[in-house]
PAMARZA-658440 format. One line per field, with one value per residue (C-alpha): residue number from 0; residue in one letter; chain; x negated, y negated, z negated. Coordinates in pm, 1 decimal. Last residue first. Layout:
REM residues N
seq <- c(NUM ...)
type <- c(A ...)
mol <- c(A ...)
px <- c(X ...)
py <- c(Y ...)
pz <- c(Z ...)
REM end
This chain:
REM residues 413
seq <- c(412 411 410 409 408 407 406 405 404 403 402 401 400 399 398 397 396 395 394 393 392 391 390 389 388 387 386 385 384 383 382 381 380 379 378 377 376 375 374 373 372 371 370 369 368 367 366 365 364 363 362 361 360 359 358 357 356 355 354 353 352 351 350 349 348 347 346 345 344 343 342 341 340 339 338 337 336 335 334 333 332 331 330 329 328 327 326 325 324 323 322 321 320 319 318 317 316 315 314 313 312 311 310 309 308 307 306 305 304 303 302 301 300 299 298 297 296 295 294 293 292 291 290 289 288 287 286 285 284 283 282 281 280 279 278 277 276 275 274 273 272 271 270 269 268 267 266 265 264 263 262 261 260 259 258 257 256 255 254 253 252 251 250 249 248 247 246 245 244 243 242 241 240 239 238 237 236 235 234 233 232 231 230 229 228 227 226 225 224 223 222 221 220 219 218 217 216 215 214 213 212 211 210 209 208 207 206 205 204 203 202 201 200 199 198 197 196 195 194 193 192 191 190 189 188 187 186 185 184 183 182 181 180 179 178 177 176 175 174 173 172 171 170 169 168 167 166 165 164 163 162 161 160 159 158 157 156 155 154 153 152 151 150 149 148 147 146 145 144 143 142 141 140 139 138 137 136 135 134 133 132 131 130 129 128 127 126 125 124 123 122 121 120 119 118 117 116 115 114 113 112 111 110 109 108 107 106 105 104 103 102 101 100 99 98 97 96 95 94 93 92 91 90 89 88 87 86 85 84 83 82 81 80 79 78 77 76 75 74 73 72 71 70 69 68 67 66 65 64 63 62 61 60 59 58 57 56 55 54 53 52 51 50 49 48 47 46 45 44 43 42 41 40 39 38 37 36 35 34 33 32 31 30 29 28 27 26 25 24 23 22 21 20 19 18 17 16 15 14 13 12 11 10 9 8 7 6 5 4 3 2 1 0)
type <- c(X X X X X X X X X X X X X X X X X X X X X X X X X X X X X X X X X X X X X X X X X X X X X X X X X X X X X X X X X X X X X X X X X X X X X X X X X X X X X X X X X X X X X X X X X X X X X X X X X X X X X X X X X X X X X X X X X X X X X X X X X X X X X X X X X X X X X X X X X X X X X X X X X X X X X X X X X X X X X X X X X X X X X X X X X X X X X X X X X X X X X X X X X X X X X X X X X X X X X X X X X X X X X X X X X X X X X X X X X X X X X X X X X X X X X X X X X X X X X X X X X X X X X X X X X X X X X X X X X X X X X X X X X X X X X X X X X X X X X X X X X X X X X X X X X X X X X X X X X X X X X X X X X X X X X X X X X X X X X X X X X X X X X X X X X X X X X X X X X X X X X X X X X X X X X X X X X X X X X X X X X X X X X X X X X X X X X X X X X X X X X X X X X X X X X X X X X X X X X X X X X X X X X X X X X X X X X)
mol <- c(A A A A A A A A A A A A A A A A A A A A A A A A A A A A A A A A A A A A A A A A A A A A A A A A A A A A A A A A A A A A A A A A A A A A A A A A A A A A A A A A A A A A A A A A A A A A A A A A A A A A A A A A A A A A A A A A A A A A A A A A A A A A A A A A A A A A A A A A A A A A A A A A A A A A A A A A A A A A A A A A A A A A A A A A A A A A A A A A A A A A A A A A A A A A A A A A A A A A A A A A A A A A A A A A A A A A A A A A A A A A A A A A A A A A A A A A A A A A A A A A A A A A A A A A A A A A A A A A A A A A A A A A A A A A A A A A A A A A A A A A A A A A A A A A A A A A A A A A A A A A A A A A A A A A A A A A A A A A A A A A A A A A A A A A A A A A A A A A A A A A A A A A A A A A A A A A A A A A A A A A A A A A A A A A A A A A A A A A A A A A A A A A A A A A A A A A A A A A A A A A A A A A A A A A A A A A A)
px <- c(2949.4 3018.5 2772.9 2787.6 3170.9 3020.1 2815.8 3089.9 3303.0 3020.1 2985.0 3330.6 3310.5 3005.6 3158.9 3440.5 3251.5 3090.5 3397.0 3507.3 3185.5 3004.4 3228.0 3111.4 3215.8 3197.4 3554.6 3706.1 3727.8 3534.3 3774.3 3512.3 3434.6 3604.9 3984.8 4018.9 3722.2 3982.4 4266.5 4049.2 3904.0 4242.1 4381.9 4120.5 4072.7 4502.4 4456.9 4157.2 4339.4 4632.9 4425.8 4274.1 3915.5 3822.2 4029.3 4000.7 3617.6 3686.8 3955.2 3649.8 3401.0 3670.8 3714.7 3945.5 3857.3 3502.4 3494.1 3120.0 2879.7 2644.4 2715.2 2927.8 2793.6 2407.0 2413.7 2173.9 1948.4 2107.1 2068.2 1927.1 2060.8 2092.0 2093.9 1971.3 2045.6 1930.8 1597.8 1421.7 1096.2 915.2 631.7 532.7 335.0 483.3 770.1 866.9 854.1 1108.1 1311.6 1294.5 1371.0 1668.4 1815.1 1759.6 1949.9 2227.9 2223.7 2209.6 2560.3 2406.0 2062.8 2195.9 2397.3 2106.5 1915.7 1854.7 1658.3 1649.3 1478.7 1613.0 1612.3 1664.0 1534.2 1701.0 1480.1 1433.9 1102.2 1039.9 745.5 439.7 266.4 506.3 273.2 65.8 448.5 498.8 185.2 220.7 570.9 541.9 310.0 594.3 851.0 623.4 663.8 1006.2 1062.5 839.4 1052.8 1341.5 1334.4 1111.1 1014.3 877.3 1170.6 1177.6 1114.3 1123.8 1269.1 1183.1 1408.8 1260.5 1394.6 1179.0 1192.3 990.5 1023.6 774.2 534.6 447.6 419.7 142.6 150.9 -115.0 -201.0 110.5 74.5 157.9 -202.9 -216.4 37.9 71.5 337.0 372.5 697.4 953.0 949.9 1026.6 868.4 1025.1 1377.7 1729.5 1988.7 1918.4 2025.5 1970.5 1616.7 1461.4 1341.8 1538.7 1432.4 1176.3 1374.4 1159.1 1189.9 850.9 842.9 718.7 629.9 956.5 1202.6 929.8 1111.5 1147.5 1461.6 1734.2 1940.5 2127.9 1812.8 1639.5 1370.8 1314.1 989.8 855.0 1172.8 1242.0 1652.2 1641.1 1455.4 1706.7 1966.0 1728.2 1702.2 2066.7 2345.0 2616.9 2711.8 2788.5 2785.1 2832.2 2462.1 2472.6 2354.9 2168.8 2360.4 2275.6 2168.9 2306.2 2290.3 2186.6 2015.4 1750.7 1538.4 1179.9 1080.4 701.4 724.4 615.8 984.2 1245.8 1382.4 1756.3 2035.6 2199.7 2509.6 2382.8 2262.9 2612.0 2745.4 3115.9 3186.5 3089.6 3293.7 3263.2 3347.9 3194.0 2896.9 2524.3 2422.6 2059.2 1763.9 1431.3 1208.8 845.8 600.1 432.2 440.4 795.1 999.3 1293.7 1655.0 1847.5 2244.0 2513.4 2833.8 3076.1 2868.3 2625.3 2249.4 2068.6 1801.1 1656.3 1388.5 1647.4 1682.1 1986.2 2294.8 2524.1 2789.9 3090.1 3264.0 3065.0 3309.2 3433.2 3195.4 2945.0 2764.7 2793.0 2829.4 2561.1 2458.6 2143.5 1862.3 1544.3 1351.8 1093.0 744.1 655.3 470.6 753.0 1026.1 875.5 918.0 1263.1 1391.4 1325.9 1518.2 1796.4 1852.2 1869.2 2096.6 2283.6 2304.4 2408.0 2706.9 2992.4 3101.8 2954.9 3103.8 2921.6 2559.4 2378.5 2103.0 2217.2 2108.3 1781.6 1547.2 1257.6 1028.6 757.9 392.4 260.9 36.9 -76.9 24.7 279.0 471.5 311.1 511.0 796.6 826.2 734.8 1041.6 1245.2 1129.2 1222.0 1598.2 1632.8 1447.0 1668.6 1981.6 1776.0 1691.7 2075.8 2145.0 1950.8 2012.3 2421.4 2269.9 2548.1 2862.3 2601.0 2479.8 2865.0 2869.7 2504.8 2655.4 2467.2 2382.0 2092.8 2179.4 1835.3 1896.7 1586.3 1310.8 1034.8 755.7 547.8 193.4 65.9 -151.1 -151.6 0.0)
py <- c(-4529.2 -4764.7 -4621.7 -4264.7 -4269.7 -4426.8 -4083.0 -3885.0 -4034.7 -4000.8 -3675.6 -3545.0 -3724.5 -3483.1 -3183.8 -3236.4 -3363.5 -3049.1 -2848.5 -2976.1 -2908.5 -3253.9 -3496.4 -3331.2 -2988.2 -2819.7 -2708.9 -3071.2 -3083.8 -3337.1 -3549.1 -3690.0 -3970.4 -3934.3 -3936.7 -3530.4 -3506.5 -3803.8 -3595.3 -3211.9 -3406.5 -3522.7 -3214.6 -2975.7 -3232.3 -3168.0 -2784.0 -2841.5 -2990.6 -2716.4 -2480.6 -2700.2 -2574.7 -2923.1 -3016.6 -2815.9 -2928.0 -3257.9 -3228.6 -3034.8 -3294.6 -3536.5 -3433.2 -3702.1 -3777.8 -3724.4 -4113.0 -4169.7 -4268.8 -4030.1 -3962.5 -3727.9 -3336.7 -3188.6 -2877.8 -2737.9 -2951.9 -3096.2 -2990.0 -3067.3 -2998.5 -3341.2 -3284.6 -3591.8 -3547.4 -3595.4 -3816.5 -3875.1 -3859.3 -4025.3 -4218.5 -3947.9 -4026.0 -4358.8 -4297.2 -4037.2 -4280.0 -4503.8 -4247.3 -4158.6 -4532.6 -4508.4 -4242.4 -4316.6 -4609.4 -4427.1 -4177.0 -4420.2 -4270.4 -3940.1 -3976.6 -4131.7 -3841.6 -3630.5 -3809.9 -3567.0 -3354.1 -2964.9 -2884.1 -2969.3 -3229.9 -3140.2 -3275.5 -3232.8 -3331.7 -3398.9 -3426.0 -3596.7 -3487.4 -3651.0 -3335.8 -3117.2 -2899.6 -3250.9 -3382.2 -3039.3 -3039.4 -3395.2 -3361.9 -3265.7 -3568.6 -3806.2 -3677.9 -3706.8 -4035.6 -4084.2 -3954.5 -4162.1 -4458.4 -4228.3 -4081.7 -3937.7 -3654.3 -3330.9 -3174.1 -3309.7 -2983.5 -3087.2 -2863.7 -2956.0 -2807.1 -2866.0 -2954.4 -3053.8 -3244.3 -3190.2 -2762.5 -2596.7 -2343.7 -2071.8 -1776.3 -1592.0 -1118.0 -897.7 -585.0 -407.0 -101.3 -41.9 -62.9 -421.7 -612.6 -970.5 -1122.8 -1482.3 -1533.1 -1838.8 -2191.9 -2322.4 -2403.8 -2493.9 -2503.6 -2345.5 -2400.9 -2748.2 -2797.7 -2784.2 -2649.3 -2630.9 -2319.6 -2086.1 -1775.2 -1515.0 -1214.7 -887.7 -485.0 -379.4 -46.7 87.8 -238.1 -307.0 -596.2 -896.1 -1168.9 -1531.1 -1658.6 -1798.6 -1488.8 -1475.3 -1327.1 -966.1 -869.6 -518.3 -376.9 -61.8 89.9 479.1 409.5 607.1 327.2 56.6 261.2 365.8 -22.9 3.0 -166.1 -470.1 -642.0 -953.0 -975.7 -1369.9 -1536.2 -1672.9 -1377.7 -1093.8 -790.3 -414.3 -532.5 -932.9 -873.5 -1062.4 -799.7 -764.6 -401.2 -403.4 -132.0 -121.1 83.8 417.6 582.9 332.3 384.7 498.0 222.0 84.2 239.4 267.8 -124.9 -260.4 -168.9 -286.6 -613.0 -900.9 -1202.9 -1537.2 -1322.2 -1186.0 -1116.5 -1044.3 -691.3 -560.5 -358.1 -556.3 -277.3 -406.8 -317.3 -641.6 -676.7 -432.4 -722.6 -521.5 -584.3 -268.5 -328.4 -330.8 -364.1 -615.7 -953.9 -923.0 -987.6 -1353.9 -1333.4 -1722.8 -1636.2 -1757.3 -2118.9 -2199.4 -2349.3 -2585.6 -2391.2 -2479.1 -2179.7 -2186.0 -1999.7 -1717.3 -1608.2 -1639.0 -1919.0 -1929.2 -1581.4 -1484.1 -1465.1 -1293.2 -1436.1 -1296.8 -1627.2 -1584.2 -1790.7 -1788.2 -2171.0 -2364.2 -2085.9 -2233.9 -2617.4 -2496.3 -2369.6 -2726.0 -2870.2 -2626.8 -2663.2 -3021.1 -2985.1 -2726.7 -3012.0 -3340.9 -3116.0 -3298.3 -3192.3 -2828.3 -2545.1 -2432.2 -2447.5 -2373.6 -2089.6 -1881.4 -1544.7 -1333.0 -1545.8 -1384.7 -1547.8 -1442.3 -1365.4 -1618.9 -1844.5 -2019.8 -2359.6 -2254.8 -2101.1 -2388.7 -2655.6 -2464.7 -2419.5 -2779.8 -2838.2 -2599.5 -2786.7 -3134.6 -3044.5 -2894.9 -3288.3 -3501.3 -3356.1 -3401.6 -3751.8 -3834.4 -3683.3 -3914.9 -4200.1 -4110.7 -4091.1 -3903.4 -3868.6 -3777.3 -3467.8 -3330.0 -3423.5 -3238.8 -3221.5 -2929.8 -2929.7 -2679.9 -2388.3 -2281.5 -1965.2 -1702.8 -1751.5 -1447.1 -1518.7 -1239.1 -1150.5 -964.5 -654.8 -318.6 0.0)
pz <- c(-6055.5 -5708.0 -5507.8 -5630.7 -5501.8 -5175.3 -5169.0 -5236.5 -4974.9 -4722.7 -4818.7 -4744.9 -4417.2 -4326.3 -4435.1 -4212.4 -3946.6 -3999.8 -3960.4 -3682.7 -3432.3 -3303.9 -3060.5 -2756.5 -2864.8 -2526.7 -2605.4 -2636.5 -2273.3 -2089.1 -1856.8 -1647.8 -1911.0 -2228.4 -2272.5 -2311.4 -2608.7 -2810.5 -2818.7 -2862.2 -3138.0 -3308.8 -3235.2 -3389.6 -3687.1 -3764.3 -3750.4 -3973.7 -4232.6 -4191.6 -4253.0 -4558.4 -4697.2 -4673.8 -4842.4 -5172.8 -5151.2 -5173.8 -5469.7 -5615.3 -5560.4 -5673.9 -6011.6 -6164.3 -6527.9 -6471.4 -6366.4 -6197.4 -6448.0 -6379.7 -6023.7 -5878.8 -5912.3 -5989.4 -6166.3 -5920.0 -5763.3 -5470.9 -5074.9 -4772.0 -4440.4 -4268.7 -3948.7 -3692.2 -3354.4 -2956.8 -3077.9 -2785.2 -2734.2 -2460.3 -2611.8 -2825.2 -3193.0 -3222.4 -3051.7 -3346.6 -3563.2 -3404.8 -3365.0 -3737.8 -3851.0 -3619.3 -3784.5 -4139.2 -4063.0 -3902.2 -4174.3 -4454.1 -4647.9 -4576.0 -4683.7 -4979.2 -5072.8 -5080.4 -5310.2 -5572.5 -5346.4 -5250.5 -4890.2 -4523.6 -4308.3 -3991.2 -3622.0 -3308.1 -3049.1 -2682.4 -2541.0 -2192.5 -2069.2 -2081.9 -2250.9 -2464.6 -2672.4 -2770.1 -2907.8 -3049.8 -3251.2 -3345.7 -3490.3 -3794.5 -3869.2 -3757.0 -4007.1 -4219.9 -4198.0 -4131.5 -4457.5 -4697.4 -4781.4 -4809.5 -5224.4 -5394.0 -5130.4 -5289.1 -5124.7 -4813.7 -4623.6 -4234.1 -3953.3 -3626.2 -3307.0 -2920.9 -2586.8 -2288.6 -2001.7 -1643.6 -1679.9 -1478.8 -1637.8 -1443.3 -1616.6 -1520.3 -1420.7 -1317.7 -1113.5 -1133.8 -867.8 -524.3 -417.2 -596.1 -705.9 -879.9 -979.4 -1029.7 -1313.1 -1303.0 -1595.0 -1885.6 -2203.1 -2484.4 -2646.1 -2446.6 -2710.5 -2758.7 -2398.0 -2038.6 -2067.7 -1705.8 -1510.4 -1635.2 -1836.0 -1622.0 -1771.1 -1670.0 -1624.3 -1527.6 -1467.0 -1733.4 -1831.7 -2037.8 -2186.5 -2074.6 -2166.1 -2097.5 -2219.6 -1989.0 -1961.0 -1662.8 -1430.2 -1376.9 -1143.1 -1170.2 -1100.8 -969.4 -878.1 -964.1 -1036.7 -1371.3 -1530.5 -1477.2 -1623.6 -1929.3 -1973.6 -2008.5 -1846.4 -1868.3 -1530.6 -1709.7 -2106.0 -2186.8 -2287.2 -2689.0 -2746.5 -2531.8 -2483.0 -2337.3 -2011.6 -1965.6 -1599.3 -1293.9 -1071.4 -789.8 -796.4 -624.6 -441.3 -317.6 -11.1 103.1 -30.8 24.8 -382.3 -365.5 -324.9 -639.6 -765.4 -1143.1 -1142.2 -1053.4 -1412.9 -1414.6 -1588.4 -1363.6 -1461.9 -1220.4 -907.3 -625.9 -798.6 -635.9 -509.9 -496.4 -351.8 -243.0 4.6 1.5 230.5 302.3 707.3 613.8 380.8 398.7 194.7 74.2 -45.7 -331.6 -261.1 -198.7 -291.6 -24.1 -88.1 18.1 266.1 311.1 593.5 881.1 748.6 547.5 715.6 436.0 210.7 0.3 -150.1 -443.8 -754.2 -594.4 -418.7 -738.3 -828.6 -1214.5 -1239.9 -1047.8 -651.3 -456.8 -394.2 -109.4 11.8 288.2 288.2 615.8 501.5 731.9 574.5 260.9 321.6 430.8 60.0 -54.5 229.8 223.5 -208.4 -139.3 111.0 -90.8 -377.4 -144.8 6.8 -275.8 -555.3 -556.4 -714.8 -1013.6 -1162.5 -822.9 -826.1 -1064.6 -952.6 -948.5 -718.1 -569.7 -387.2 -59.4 38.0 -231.2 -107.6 -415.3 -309.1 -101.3 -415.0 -651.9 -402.6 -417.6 -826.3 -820.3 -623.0 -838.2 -1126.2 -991.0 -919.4 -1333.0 -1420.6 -1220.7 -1408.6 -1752.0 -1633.6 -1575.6 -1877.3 -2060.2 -1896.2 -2013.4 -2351.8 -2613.9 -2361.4 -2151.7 -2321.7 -2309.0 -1952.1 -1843.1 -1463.1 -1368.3 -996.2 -945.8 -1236.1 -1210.1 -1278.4 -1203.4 -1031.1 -950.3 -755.3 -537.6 -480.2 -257.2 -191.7 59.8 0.0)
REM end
């Protein structure tokens, strides 16, 4: 057999509108949307760079049906700079760009192969000797296992299996086109190049069974690097794998103990000093936080009833040590030394921690927050619905309300 190297992509969800994030920072958004475009054209400039022999993308390109043409013709120009380097493009589709879902479509060149969505099917590369077997989804949910009715192995070449799946389960990421890694196995490819969950993982080496993650964060839920998989193969063998790191903006989580903290003078501070290694990490990107607070303090009410202050002090903090952070959201997750309740000279005649608490416990309470939020979530921009939680989850503005209260009941003790 002779060698090449291949790249394998996975979701990059080209065209997501980021509404929830822009109902925080619409410029935000906007540079997060710019950000999952610029990755796949990095992604096709290091593909001609390093002369790979041809990609692999394992579902997910587009994000959902377009709006308008302007993301397939993106997609088509980026996807002709390789056809112009005979660099050919195997995909098939996922849930999020299924048949069902994109039915908008501009001309792709000739070396774009994508895999029908009624059964699954062989694909031949023969000047490289590779045989790509696979089936992408004709509709949004995938629940039969596609992998057991995959073609046999083309005996002589290198086969390489194509699937969007969620194997066995990965959390938060829906189960589509559930299977085994047993399943996989039994098929006799050398390498299976998986996609729908956006973490990078290796699941086996014999064969190769890999998640190359997306190629851009969209969210808190999807922190640090980003990027697709260079393969490597040599007499019809492994030979080496690098992860390519693309992503243009970057999420990231930073917990802080303020524990030994006397009160918030010193928070933003360290604060700052946390965030060094993530800040180097990060580069010139754009880095997107959500910081908590955590630890045991007797301040903790004050923290809450200054959390917009506290707020800004942090972001400007964090500028200091990156230019380009971004604070997405401040938690506040410490707690009180025990046997601490309303303030010292609040009235202990009415309990109001535990009138508080009673509330917030409400059914019907919550029923009332769901509708309020779920009012409000339909009048923002572009109708977002109240499911993507763009107003914060119920119960913790629940929580958070009750401290305020307590906190202003501190005040005035």
């Amino acid at each position: 057999m002779s060698t090449f190297t291949f790249i394998h992509a996975a979701d990059l969800h080209l065209g997501s509108p980021f509404q929830s994030l822009a109902v925080k920072e619409a410029a935000i958004a906007v540079r997060f949307a710019q950000a999952t475009r610029t990755a796949f054209t990095k992604l096709v400039d290091q593909a001609i760079a390093r002369d790979v022999d041809f990609m692999v993308i394992a579902g997910d390109v587009y994000d959902g049906e377009w709006k308008d043409n302007s993301i397939g013709l993106f997609f088509n120009r980026e996807v002709a700079r390789l056809a112009k380097a005979d660099i050919p493009v195997i995909y098939l589709r996922g849930n999020h760009d299924a048949d069902s879902v994109v039915t908008k479509s501009v001309p792709l060149p000739d070396t774009v192969h994508q895999f029908p969505t009624n059964k699954p099917s062989t694909i031949r590369l023969d000047p490289v000797g590779v045989a790509l077997h696979g089936q992408g989804f004709a509709e949004r949910a995938a629940t039969d296992n596609l992998a057991l009715a995959y073609p046999a192995p083309v005996a002589g070449a290198f086969n390489i299996g194509v699937l969007h799946t969620s194997l066995t389960g990965r959390p938060p990421h829906d189960v589509y086109a559930p299977c085994t890694v047993s399943d996989l196995q039994s098929r006799g490819y050398d390498y299976w190049a998986l996609g729908h969950v956006h973490e990078f993982e290796i699941v086996s080496h014999d064969p190769h069974i890999v998640f190359p993650g997306n190629l851009q964060g969209r969210s808190i839920r999807e922190e640090g690097e980003k990027g697709a998989l260079l393969v490597r193969v040599a007499d019809g063998r492994i030979a080496g794998t690098e992860r390519l790191i693309l992503d243009e903006a970057r999420w990231a989580r930073l917990c802080v103990d303020i524990g030994c903290h006397e009160g918030t003078a010193t928070i933003a501070g360290a604060v700052a000093d946390a965030l060094k290694p993530l800040a180097e990490a990060a580069g010139e990107r754009l880095l997107a936080l959500r910081i908590e607070l955590a630890g045991s303090c007797a301040f903790r009410r004050k923290l809450i009833a200054e959390r917009e202050f506290l707020t800004d002090e942090i972001q400007a903090a964090c500028h200091h040590v990156h230019p380009d952070a971004w604070l997405e959201k401040l938690v506040i997750a410490v707690v009180e030394p025990d046997g601490r309740g309303v303030g010292a000279g609040a009235d202990r005649s009415i309990d109001l921690e535990a009138m508080l608490a009673d509330i917030t416990c409400d059914a019907d309470v919550h029923h009332d927050v769901d509708a309020i939020v779920e009012a409000i979530a339909s009048k923002l921009p572009g109708g977002i619905a109240a499911g993507n939680a763009p107003l914060g989850d119920p119960d913790e503005l629940l929580s958070e309300a009750r401290d305020l209260l307590l906190s202003h009941a501190d005040a005035r003790a």
